[in-house]
PDB file of the backbone (N, CA, C, O) and the ligand in Angstrom, with CONECT records:
HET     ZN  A 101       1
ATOM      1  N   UNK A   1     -48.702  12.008  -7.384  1.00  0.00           N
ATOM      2  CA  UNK A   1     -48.310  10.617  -7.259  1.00  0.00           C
ATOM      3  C   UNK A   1     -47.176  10.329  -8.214  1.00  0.00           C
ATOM      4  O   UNK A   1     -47.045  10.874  -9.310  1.00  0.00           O
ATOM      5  N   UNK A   2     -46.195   9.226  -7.583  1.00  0.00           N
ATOM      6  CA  UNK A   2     -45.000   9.050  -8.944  1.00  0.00           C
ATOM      7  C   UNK A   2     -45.175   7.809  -9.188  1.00  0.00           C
ATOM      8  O   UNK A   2     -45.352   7.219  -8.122  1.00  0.00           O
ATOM      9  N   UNK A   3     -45.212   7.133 -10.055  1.00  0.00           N
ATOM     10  CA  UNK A   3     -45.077   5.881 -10.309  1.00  0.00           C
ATOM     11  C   UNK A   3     -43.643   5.554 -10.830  1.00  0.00           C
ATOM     12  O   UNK A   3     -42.975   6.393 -11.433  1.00  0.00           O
ATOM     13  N   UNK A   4     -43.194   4.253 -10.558  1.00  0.00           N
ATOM     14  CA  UNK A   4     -41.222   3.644 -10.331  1.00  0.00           C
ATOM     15  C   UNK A   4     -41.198   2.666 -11.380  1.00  0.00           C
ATOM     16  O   UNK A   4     -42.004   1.737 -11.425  1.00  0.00           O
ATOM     17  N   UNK A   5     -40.524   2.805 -12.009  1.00  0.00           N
ATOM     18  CA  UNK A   5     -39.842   1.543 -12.759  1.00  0.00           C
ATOM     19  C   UNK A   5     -38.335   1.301 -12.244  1.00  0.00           C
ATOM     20  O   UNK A   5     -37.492   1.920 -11.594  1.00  0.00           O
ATOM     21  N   UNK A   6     -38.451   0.166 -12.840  1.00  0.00           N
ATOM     22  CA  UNK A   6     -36.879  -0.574 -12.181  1.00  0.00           C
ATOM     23  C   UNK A   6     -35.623  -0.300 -13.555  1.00  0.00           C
ATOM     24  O   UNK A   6     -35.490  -0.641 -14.730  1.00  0.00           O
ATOM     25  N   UNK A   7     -35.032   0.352 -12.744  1.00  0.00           N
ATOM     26  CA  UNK A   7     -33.634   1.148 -13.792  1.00  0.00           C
ATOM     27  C   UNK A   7     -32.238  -0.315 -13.482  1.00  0.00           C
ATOM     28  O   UNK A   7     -32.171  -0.903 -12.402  1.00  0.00           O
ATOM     29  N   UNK A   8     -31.679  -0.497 -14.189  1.00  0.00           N
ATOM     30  CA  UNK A   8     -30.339  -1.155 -13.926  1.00  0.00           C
ATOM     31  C   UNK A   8     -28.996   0.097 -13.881  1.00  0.00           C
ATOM     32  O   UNK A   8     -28.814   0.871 -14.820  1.00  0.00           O
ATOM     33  N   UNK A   9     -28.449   0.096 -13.062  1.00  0.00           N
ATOM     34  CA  UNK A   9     -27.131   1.246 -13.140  1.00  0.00           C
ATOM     35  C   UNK A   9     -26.373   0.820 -13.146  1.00  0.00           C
ATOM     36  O   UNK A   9     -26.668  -0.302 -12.736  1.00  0.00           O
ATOM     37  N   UNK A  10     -25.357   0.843 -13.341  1.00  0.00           N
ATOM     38  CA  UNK A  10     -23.437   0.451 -13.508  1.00  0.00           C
ATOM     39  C   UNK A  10     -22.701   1.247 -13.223  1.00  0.00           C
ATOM     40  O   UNK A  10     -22.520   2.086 -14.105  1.00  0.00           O
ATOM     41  N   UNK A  11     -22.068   1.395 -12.185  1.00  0.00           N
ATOM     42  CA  UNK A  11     -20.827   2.202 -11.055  1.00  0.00           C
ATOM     43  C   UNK A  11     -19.681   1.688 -11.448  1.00  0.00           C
ATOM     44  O   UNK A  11     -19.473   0.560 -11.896  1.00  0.00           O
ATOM     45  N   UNK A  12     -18.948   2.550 -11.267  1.00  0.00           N
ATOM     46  CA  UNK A  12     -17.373   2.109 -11.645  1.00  0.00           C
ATOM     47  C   UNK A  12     -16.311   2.360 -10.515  1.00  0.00           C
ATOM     48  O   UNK A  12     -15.910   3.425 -10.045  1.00  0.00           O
ATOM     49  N   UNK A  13     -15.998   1.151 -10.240  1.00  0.00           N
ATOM     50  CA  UNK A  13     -14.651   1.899  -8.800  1.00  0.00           C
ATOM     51  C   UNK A  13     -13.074   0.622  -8.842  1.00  0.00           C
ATOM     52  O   UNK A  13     -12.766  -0.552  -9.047  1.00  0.00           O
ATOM     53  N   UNK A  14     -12.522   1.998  -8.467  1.00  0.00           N
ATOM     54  CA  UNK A  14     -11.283   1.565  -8.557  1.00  0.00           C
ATOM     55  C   UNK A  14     -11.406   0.362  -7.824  1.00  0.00           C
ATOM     56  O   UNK A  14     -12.332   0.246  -7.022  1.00  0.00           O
ATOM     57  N   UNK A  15     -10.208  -0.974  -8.079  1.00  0.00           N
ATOM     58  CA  UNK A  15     -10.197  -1.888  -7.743  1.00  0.00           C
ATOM     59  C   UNK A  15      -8.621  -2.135  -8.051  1.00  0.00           C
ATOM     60  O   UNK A  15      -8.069  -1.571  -8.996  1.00  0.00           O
ATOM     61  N   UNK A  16      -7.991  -2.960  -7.238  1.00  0.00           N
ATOM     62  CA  UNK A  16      -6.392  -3.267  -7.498  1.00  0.00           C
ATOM     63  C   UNK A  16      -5.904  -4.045  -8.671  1.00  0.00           C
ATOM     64  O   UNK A  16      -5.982  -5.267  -8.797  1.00  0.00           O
ATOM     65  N   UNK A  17      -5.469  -3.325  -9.388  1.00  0.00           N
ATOM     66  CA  UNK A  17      -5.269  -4.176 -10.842  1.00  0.00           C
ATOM     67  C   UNK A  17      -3.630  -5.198 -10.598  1.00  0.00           C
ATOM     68  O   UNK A  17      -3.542  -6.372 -10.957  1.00  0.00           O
ATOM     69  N   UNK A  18      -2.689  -4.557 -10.050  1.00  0.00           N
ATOM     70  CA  UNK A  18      -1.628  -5.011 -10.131  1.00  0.00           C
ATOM     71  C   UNK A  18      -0.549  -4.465  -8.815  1.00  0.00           C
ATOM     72  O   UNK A  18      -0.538  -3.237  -8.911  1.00  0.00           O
ATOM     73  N   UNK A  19       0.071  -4.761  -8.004  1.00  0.00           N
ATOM     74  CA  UNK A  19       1.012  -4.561  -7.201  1.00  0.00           C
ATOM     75  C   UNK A  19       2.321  -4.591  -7.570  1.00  0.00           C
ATOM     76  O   UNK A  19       3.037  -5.555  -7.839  1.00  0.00           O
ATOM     77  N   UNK A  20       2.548  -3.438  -7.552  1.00  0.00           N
ATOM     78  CA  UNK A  20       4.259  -3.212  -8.129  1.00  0.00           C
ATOM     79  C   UNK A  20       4.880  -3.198  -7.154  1.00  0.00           C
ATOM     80  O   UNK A  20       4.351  -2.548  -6.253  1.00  0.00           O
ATOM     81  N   UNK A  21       6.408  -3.933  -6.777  1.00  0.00           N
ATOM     82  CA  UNK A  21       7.099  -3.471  -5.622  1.00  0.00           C
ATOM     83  C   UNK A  21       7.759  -1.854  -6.176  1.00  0.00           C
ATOM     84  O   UNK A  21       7.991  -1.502  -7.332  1.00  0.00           O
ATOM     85  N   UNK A  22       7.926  -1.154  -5.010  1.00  0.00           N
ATOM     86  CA  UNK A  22       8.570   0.308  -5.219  1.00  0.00           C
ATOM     87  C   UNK A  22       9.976   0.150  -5.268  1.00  0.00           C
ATOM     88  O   UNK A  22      10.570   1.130  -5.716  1.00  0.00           O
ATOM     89  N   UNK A  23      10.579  -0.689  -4.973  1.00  0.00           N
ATOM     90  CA  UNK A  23      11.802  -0.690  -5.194  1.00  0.00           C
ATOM     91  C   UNK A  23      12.476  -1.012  -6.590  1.00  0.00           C
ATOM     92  O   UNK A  23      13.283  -0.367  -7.260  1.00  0.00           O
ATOM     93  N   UNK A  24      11.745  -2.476  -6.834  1.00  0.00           N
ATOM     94  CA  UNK A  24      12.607  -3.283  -7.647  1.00  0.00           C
ATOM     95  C   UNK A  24      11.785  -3.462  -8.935  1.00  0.00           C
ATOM     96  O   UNK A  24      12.202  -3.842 -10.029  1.00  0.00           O
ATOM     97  N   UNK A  25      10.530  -3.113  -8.588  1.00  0.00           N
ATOM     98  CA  UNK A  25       9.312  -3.111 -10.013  1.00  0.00           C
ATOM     99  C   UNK A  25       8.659  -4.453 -10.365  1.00  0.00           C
ATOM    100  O   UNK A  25       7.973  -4.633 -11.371  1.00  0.00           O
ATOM    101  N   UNK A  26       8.954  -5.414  -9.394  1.00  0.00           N
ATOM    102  CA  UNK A  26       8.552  -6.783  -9.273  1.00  0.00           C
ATOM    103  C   UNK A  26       6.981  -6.937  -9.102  1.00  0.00           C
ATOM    104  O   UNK A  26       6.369  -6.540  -8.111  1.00  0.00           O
ATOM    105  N   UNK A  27       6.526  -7.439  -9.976  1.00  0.00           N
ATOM    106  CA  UNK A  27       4.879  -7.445 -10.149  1.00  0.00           C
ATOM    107  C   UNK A  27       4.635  -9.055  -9.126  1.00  0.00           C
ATOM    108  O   UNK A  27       4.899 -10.237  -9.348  1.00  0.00           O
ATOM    109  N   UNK A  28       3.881  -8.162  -7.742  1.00  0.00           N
ATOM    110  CA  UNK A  28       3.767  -8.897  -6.715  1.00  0.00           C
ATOM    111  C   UNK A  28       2.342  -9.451  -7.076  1.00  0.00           C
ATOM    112  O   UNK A  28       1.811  -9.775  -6.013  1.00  0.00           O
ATOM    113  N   UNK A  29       1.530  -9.686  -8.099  1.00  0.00           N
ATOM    114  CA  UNK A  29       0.516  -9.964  -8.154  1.00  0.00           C
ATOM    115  C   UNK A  29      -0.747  -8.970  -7.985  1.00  0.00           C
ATOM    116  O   UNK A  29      -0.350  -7.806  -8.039  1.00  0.00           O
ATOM    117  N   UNK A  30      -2.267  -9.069  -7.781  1.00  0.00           N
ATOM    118  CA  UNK A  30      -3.149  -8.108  -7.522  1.00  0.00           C
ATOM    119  C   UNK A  30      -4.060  -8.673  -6.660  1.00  0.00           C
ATOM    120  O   UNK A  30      -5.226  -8.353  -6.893  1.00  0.00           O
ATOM    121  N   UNK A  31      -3.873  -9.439  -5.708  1.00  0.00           N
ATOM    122  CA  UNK A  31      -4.580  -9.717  -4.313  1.00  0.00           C
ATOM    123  C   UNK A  31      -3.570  -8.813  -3.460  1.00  0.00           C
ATOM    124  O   UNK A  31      -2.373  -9.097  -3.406  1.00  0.00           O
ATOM    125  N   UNK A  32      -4.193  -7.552  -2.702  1.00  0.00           N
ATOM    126  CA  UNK A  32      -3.852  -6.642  -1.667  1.00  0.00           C
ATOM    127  C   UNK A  32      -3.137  -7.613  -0.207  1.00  0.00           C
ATOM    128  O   UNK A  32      -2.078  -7.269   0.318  1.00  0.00           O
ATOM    129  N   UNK A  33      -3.754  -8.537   0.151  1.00  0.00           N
ATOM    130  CA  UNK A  33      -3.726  -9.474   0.876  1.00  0.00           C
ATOM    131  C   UNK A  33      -2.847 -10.669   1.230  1.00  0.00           C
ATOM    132  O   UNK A  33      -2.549 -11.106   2.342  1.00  0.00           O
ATOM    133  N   UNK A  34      -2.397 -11.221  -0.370  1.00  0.00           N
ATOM    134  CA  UNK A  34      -2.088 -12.347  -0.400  1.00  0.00           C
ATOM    135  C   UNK A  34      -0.542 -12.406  -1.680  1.00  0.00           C
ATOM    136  O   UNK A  34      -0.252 -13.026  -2.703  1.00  0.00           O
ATOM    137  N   UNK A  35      -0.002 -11.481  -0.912  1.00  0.00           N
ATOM    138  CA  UNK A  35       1.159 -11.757  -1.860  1.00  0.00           C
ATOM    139  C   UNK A  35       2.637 -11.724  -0.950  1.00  0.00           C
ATOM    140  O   UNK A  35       2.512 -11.242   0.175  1.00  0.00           O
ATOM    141  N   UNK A  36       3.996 -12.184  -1.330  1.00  0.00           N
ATOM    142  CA  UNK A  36       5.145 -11.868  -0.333  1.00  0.00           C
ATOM    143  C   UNK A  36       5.367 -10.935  -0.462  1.00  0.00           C
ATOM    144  O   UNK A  36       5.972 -10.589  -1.476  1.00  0.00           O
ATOM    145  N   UNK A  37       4.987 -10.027   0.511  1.00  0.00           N
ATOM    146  CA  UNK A  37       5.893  -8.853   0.812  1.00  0.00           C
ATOM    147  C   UNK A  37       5.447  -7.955   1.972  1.00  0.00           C
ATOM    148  O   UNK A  37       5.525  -8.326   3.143  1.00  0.00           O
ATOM    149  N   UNK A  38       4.902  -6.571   1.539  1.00  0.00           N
ATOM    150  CA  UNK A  38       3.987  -5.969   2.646  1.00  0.00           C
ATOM    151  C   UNK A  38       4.510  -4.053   1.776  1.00  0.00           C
ATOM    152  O   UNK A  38       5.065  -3.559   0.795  1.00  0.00           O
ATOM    153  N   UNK A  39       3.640  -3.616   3.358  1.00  0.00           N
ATOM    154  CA  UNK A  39       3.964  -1.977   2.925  1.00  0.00           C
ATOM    155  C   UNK A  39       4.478  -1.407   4.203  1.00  0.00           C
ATOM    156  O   UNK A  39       4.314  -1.649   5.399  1.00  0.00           O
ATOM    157  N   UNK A  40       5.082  -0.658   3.576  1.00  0.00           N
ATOM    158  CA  UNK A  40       5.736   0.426   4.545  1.00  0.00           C
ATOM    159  C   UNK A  40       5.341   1.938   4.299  1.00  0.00           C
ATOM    160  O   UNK A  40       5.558   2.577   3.269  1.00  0.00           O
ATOM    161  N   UNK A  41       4.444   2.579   5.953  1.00  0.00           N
ATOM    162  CA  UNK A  41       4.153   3.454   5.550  1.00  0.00           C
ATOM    163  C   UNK A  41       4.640   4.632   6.649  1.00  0.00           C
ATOM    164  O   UNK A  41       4.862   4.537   7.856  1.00  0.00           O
ATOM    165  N   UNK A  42       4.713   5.745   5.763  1.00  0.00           N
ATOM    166  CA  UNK A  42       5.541   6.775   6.385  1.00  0.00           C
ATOM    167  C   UNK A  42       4.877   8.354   6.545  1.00  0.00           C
ATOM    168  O   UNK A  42       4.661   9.101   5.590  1.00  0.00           O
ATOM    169  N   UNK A  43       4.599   8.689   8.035  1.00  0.00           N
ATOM    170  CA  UNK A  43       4.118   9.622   8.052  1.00  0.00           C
ATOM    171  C   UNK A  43       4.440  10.547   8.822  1.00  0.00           C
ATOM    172  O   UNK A  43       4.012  10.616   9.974  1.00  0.00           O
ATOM    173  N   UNK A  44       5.518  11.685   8.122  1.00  0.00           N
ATOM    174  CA  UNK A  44       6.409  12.623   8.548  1.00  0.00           C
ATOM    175  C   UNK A  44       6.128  13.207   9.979  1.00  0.00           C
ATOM    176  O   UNK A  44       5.082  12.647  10.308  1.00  0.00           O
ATOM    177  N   UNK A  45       6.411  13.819  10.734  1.00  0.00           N
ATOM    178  CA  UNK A  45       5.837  14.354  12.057  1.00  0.00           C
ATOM    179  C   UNK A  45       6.021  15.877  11.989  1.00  0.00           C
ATOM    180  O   UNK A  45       7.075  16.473  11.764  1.00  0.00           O
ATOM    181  N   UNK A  46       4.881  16.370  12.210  1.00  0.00           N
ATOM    182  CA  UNK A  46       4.709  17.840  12.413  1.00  0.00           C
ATOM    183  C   UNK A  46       6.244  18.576  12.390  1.00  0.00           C
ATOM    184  O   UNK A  46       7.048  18.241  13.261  1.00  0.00           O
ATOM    185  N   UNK A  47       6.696  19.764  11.190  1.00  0.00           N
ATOM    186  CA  UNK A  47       7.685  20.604  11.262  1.00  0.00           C
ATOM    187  C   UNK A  47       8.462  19.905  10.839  1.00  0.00           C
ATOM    188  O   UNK A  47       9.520  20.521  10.966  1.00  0.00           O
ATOM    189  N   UNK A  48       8.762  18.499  10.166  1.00  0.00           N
ATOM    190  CA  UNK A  48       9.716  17.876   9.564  1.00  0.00           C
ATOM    191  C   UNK A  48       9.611  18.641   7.802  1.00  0.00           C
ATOM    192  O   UNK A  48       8.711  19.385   7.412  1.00  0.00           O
ATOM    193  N   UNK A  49      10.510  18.289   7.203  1.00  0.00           N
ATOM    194  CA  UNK A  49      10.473  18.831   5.505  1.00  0.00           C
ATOM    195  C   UNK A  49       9.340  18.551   4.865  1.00  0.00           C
ATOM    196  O   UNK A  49       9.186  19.245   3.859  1.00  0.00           O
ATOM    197  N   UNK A  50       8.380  17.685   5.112  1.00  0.00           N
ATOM    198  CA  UNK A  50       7.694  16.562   4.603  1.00  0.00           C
ATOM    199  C   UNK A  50       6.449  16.627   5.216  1.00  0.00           C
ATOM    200  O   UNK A  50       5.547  15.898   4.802  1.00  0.00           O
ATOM    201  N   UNK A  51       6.245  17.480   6.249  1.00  0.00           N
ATOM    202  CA  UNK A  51       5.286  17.377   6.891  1.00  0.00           C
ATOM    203  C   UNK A  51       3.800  17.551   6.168  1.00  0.00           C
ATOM    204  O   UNK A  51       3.715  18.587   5.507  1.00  0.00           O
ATOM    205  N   UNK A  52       2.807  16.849   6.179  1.00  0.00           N
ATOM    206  CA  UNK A  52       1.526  17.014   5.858  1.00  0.00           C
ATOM    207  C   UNK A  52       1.748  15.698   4.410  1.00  0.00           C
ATOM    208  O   UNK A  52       1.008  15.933   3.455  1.00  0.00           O
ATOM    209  N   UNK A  53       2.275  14.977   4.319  1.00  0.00           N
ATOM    210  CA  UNK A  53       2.558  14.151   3.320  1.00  0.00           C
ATOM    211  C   UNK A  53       2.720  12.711   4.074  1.00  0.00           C
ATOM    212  O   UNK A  53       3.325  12.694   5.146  1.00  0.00           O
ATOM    213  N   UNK A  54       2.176  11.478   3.517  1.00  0.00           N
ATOM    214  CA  UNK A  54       1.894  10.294   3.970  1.00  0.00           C
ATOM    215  C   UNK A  54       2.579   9.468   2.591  1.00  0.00           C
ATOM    216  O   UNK A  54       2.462   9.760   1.401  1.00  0.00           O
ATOM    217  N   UNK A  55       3.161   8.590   3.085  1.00  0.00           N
ATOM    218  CA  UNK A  55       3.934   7.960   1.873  1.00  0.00           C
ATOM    219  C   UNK A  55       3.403   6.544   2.558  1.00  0.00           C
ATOM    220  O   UNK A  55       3.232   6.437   3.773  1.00  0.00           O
ATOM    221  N   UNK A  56       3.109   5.213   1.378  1.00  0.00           N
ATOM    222  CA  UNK A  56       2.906   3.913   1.222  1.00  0.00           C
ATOM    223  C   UNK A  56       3.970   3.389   0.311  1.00  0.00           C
ATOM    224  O   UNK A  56       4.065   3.870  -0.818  1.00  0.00           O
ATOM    225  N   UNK A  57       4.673   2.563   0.658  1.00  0.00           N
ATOM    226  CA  UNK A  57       5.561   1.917  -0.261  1.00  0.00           C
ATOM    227  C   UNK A  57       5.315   0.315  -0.305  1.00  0.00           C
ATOM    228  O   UNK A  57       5.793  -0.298   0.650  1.00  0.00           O
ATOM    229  N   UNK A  58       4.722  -0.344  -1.158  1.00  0.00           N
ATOM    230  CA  UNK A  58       4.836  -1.663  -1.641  1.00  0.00           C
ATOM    231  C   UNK A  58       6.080  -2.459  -1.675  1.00  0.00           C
ATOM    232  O   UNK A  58       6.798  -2.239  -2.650  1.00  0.00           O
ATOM    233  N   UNK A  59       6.406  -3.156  -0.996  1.00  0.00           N
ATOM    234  CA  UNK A  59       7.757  -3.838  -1.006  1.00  0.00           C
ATOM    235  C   UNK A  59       7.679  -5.051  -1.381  1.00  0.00           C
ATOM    236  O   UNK A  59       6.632  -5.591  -1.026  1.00  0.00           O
ATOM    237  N   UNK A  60       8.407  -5.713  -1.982  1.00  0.00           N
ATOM    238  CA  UNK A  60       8.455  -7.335  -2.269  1.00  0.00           C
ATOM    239  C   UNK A  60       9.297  -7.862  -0.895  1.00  0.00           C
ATOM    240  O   UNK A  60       9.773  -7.050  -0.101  1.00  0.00           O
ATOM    241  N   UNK A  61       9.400  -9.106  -0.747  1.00  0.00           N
ATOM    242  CA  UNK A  61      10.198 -10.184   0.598  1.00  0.00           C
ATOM    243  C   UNK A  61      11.132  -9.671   0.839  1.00  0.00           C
ATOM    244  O   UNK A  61      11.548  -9.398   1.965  1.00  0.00           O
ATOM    245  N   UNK A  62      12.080  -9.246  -1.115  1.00  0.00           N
ATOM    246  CA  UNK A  62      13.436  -9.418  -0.913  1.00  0.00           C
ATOM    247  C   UNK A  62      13.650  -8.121  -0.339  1.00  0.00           C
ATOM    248  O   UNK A  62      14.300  -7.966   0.695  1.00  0.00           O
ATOM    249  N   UNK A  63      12.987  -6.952  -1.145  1.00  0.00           N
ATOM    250  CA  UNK A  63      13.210  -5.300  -0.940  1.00  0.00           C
ATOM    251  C   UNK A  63      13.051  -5.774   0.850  1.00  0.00           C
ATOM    252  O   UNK A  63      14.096  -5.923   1.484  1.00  0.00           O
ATOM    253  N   UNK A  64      11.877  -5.956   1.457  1.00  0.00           N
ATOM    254  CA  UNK A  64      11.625  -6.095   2.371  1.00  0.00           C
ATOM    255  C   UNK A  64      13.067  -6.077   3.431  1.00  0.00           C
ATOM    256  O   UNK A  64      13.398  -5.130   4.145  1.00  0.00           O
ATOM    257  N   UNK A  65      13.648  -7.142   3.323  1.00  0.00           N
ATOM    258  CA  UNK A  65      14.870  -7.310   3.757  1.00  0.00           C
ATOM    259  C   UNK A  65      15.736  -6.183   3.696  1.00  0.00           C
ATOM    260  O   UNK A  65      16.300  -5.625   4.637  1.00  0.00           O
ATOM    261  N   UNK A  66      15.791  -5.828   2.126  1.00  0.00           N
ATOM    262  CA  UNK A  66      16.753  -4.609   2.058  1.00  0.00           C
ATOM    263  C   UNK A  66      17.043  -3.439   2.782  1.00  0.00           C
ATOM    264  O   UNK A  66      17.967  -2.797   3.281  1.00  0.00           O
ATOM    265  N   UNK A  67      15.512  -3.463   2.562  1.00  0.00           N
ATOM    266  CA  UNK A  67      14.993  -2.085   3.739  1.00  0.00           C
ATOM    267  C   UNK A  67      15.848  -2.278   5.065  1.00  0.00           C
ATOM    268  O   UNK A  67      16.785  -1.556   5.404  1.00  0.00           O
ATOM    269  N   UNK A  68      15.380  -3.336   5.726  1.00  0.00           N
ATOM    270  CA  UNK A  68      15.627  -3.594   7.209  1.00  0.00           C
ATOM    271  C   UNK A  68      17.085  -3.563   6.982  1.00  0.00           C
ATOM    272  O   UNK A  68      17.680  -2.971   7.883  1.00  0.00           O
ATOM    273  N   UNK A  69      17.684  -3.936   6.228  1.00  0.00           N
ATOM    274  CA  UNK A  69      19.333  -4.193   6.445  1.00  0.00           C
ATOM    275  C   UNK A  69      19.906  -2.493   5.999  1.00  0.00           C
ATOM    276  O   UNK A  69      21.110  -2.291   5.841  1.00  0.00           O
ATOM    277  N   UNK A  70      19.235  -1.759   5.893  1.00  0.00           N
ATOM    278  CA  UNK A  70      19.587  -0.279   5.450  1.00  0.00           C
ATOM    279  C   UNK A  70      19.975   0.437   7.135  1.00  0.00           C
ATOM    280  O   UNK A  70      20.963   0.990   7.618  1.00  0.00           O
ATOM    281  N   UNK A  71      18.620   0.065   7.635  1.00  0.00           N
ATOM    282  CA  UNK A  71      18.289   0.617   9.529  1.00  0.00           C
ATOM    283  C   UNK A  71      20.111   0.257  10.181  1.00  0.00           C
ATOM    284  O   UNK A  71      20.933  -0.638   9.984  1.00  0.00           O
ATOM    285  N   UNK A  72      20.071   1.326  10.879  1.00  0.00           N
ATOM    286  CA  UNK A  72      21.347   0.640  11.506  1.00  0.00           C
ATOM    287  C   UNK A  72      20.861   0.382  13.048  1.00  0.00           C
ATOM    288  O   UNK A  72      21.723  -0.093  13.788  1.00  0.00           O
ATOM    289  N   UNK A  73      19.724   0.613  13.544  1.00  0.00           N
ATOM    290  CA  UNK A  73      18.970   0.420  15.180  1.00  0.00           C
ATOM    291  C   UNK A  73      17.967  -0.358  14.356  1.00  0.00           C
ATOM    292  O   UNK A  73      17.609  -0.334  13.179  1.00  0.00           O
ATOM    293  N   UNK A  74      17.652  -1.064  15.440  1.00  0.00           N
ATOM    294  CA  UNK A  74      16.206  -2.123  15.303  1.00  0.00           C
ATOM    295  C   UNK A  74      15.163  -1.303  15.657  1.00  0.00           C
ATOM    296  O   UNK A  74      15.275  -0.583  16.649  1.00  0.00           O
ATOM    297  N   UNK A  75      13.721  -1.309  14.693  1.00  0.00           N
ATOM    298  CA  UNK A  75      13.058  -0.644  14.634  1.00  0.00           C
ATOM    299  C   UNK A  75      11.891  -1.062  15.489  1.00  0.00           C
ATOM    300  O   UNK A  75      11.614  -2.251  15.328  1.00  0.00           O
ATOM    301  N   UNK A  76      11.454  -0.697  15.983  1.00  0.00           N
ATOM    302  CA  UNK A  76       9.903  -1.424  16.998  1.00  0.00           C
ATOM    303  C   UNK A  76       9.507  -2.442  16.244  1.00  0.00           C
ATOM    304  O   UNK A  76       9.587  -2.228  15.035  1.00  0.00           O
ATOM    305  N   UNK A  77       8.948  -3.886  16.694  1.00  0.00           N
ATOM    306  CA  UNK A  77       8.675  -4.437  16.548  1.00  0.00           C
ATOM    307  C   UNK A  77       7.356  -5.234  16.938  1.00  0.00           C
ATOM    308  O   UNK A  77       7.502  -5.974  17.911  1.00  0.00           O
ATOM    309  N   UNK A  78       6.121  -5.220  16.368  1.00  0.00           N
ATOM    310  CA  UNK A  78       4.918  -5.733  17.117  1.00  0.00           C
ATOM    311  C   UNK A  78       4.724  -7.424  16.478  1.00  0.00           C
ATOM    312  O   UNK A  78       4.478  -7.799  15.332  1.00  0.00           O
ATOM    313  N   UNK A  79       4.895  -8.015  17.433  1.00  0.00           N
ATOM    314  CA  UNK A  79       4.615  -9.820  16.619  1.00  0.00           C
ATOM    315  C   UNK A  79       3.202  -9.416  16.981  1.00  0.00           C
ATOM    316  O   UNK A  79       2.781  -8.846  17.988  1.00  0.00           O
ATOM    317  N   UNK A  80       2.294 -10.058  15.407  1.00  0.00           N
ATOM    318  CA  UNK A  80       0.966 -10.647  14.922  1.00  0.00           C
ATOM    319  C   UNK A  80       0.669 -11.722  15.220  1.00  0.00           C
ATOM    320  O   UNK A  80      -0.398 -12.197  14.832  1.00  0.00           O
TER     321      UNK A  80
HETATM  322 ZN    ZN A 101      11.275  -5.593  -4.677  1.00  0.00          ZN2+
END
């Protein structure tokens, strides 16, 4: 037979401390959700240089823009 007592435990997990834009280093705040900007993510296609590598980039509004004004074709577009 086992007899139970009640233990308290404390887990530790990562949680978002701060959002850096990748471009410009602009501290977008630390709500994942709720800040101007967004991410851009990039995932090479089989036999490219890069292949097997997934890149996330944090952008602020302005980078945001930058980006797009870099493209010289308009990139797919899905309205939310
Ligand atoms: Zn930026």
């Amino acid at each position: 037979m086992k007899s139970y007592k009640k233990i308290t435990e404390t887990t530790e997990k990562n949680v978002v401390d701060k959002i850096y834009c990748n471009r410009c280093k602009k501290d977008m705040g630390n709500f994942e959700h709720e800040y101007e900007g967004g991410n851009v993510e990039v995932d090479p296609v089989y036999g490219s240089k890069r292949d097997g590598e997934l890149y996330t980039l944090d952008l602020c509004d302005n980078c945001i823009n930058w980006f797009f004004e870099q493209l010289t074709l308009v990139p797919k577009i899905t309205y939310l």
